[in-house]
C-alpha positions in Angstrom: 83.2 124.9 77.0 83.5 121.2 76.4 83.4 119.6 73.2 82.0 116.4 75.0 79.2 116.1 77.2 80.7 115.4 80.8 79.3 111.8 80.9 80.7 111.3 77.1 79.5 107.8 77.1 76.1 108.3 77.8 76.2 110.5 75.0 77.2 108.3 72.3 75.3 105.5 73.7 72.2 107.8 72.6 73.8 108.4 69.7 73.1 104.7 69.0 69.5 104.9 69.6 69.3 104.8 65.7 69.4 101.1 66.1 65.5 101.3 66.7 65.4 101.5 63.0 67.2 98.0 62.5 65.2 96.7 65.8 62.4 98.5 65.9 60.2 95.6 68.1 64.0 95.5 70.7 62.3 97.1 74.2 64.2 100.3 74.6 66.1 99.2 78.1 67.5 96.9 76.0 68.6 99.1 73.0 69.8 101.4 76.0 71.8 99.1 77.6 73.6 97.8 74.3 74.4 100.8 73.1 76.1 101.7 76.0 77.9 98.6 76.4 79.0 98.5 72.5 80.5 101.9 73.2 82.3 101.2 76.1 83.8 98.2 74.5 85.0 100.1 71.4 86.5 102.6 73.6 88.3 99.9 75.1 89.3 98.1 71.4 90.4 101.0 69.9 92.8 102.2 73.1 94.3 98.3 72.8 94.2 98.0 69.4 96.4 102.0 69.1 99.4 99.8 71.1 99.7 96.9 69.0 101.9 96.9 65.9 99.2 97.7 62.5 98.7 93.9 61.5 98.0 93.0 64.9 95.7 96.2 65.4 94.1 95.2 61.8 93.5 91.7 63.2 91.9 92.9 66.6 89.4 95.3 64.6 88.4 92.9 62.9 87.7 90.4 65.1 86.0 92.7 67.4 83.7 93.5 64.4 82.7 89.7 63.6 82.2 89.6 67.3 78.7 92.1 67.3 75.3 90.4 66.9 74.0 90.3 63.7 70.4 90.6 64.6 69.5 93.1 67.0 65.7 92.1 66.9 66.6 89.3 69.5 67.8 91.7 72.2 65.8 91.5 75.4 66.3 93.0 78.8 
């Protein structure tokens, strides 16, 4: 048996669906699609950020972080 559900991403992305408590009036499309987007991205951050040397990696993380939205309230689909 898997430890991940085969479409892993969709998974997590609903894992996300707790952002309706910071954005509870965000239409739930639009949670939906940013969750899954946000997870696909990290996925992609952390797999680049594993290659580079730990300053570098450091730097990355945390300009991927100042890169999310602050407000999720202004999400629309």
């Amino acid at each position: 048996m898997a430890l991940w559900p085969r479409n892993s991403g969709a998974y997590l992305a609903g894992l996300l669906e707790a952002l309706r408590r910071i954005a509870p009036n965000a239409p739930s499309p639009a949670l939906a699609w940013f969750s899954q987007l946000v997870m696909t991205l990290i996925a992609a951050t952390v797999r680049h950020a594993i290659a580079l040397e730990p300053k570098q990696a450091t730097r990355m993380l945390t300009l991927f972080k100042r890169m999310l939205p602050k407000n999720l309230s202004k999400l629309e689909m």
